[in-house]
C-alpha positions in Angstrom: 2.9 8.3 -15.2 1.3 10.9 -13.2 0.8 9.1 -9.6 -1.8 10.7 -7.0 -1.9 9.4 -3.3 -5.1 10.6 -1.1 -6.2 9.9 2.2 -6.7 11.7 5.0 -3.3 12.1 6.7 0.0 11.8 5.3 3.6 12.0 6.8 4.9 13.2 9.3 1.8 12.0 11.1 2.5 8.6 12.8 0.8 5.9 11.8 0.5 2.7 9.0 -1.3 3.7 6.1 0.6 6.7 6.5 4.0 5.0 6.4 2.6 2.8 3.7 2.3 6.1 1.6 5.7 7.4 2.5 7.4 4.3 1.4 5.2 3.7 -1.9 5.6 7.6 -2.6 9.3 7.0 -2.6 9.3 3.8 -4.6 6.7 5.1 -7.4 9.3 8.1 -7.7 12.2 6.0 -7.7 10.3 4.0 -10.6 10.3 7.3 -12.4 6.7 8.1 -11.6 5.6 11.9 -11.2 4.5 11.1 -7.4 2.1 13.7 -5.5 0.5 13.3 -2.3 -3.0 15.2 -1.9 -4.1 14.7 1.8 -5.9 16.8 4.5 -3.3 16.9 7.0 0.6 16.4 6.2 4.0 18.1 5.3 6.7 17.5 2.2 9.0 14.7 3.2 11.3 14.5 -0.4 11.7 17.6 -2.8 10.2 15.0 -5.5 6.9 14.6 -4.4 4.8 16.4 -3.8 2.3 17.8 -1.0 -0.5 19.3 -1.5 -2.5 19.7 1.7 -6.5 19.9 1.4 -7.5 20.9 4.7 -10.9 19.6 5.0 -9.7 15.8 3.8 -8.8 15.6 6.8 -10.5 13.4 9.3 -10.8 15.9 12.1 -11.3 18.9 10.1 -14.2 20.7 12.3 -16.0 20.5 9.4 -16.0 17.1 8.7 -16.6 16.5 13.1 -19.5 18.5 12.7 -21.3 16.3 10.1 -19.6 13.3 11.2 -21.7 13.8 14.4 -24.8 14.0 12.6 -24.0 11.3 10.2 -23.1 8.8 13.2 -26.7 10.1 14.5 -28.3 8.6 11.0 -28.1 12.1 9.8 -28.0 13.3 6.7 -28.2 16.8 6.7 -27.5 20.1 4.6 -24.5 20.4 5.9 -23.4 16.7 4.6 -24.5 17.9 1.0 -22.7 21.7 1.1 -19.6 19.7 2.2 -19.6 17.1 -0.3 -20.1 19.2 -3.4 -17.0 21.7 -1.6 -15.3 18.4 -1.4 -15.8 17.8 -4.9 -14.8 20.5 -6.3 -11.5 20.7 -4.4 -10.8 17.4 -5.9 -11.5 18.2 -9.3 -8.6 20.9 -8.9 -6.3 18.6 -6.8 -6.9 15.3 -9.2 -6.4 17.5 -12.4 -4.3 15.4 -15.2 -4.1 12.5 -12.9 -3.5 9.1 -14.7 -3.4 7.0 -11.4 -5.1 7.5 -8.3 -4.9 5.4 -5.3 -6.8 6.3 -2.5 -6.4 4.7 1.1 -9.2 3.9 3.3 -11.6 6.4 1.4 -13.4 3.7 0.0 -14.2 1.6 3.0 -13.7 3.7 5.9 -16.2 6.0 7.7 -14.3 8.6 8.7 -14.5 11.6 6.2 -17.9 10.7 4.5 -18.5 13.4 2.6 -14.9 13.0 0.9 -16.5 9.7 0.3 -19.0 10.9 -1.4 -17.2 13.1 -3.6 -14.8 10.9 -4.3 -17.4 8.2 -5.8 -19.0 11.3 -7.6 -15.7 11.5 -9.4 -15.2 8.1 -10.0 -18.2 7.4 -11.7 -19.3 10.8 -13.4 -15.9 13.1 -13.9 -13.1 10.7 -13.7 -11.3 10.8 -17.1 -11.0 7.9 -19.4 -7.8 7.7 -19.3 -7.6 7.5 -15.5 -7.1 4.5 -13.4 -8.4 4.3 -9.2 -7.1 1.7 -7.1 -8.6 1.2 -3.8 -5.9 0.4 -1.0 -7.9 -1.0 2.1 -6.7 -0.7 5.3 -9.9 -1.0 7.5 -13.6 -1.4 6.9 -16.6 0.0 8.7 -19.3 -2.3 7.9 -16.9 -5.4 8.9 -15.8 -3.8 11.9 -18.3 -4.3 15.3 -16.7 -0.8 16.6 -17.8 0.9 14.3 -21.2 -0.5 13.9 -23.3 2.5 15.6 -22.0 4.8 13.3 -23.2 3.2 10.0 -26.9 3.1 8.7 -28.3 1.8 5.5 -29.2 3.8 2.6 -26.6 7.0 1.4 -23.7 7.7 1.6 -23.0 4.6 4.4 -23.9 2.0 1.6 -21.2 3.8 -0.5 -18.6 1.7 1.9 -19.9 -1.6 1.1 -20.2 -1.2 -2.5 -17.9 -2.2 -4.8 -17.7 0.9 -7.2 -17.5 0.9 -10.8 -14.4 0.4 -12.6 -11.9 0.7 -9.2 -9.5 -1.6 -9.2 -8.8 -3.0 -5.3 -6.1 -4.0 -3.2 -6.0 -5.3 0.6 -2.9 -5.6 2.8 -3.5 -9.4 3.7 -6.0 -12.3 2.8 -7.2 -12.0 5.7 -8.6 -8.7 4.7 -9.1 -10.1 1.1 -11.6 -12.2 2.2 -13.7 -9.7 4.5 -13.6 -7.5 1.3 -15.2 -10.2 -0.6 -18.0 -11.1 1.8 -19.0 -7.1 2.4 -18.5 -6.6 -1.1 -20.0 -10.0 -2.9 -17.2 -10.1 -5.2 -15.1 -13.3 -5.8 -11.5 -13.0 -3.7 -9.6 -13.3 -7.1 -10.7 -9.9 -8.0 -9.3 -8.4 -5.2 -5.3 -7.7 -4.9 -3.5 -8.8 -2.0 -0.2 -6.2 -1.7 1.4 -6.4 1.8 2.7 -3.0 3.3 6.0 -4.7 3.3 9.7 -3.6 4.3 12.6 -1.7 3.3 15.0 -5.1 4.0 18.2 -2.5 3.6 16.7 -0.7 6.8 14.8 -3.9 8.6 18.3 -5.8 8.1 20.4 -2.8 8.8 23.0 -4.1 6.2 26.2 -2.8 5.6 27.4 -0.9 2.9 29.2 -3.8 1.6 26.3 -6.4 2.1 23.6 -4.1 0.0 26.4 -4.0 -2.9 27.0 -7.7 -2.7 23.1 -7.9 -2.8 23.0 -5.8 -6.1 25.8 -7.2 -8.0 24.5 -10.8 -7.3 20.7 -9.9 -7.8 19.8 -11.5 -4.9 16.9 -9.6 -4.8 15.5 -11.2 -7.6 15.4 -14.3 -6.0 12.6 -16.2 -4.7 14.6 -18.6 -2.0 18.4 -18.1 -0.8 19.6 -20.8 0.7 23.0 -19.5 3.1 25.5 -21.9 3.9 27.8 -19.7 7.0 30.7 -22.1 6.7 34.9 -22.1 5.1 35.2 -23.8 1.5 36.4 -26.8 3.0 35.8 -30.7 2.2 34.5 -31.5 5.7 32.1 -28.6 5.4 30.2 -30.7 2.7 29.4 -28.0 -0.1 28.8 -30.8 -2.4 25.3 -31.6 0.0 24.3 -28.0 -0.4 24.8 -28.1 -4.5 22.8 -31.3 -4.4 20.0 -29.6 -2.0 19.4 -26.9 -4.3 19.3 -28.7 -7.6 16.8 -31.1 -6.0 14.5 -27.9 -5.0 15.0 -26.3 -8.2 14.0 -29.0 -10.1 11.0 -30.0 -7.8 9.7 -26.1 -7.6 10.3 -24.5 -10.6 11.4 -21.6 -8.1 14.7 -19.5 -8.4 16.5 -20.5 -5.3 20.5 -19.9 -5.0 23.0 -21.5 -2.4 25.4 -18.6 -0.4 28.8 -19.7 0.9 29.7 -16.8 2.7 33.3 -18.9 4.0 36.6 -18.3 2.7 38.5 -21.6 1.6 40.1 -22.6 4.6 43.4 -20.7 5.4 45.7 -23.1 7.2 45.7 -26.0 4.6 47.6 -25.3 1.4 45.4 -28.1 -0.4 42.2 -26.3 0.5 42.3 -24.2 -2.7 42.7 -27.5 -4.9 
């Protein structure tokens, strides 16, 4: 599929949603996904995906400070409407033959409004059939007391506590899950829960030897491991461990597997018996 990533920074710049992106660019590629990356502010990271940079996406575009000031003011101005309909069109150009689009923080967050508003203008009036938005929520205005000066009722600020019409959404934690539901007055279940996650290889710093040990075994795959550090030996009790596992396969259903990482024991000829 054709895989589209927008929000308003991307890598290099430092910071989570952005290193959410880099990591989900590289596994949507690695899945064999056309990846590209349309953001206001960033740089090409893998010759595979791709960049394309929309300057005013960005959150401090001087653009976008300009109305931001006068939308934090209760504002609505002009300007607001001039950028929104640049904004649309520059995504219509950017989002062209798109068949996913997953947008961080757009949908929630306060911080471009007039991208916002563009965005929702595509999702409900030019967004093509065969096109699927998922909303990725990192943060969210109208939850957040920081933020609570710089939201008003009425349009575009309601856009961020609506849930919009046929978007699909995600939150990094159930925490979040839940906040989504109560702003949005949706039932929990209909909202994702996808942690930002690890790369274990890097978090683990494994070996070359223990990520091919990991792929040949599947390990991976698994939903408990159970690791026994000790030498195949009697005194070591394997025979516990085996009975351990069966017990917790059989009372949860889950795939669990049992790790002896020992040797037999090398001074005892019998040991191999």
């Amino acid at each position: 599929m054709k895989v589209t990533i927008l929000h308003y920074a991307a890598p290099p710049v430092v910071g989570g949603v952005e290193q959410t992106i880099y990591y989900h660019a590289l596994e949507l590629m690695r899945a064999g996904h056309a990846v590209r990356i349309v953001t206001g502010h960033g740089e090409p990271f893998n010759p595979r995906v791709q960049v394309t940079v929309v300057p005013e996406l960005a959150s401090r575009h001087l653009d976008v400070l300009a109305v931001k000031k006068q939308l934090d003011q209760g504002q609505v101005t002009p300007d607001f409407d001039a950028l929104r309909d640049r904004l649309a069109a520059l995504l219509s150009g950017a989002l062209a033959g798109v068949d996913v689009l997953i947008g961080h923080n757009v949908f929630t967050l306060h911080k471009n409004l007039p991208l916002t508003a563009a965005l929702y203008d595509y999702a409900t009036i030019r967004r093509p059939d065969h096109t699927t938005i998922l909303a990725w929520h990192h943060d969210l205005a109208w939850d957040d007391p920081l933020y609570a000066g710089d939201v008003h009722d009425g349009y575009p600020w309601d856009l961020l506590r609506t849930p919009w019409p046929g978007v699909r959404h995600v939150t990094v934690s159930t925490a979040q899950q839940s906040r989504l539901a109560a702003l949005y007055g949706l039932p929990p279940e209909q909202i994702a829960v996808v942690p930002p996650g690890v790369d274990p290889a890097q978090f683990f710093r494994w070996t070359d030897v223990t990520q091919q040990l990991i792929s040949d075994l599947g390990l991976l795959d698994a939903d408990v491991l159970f690791l026994l550090p000790a030498r195949i030996t009697r005194r070591k009790n394997v025979e516990m461990a085996l009975r351990i596992l069966a017990v917790f396969r059989a009372q949860t259903g889950r795939d669990a597997r049992l790790i002896v990482t020992g040797p037999p024991g090398a001074h005892n000829p019998a040991n191999a018996a």
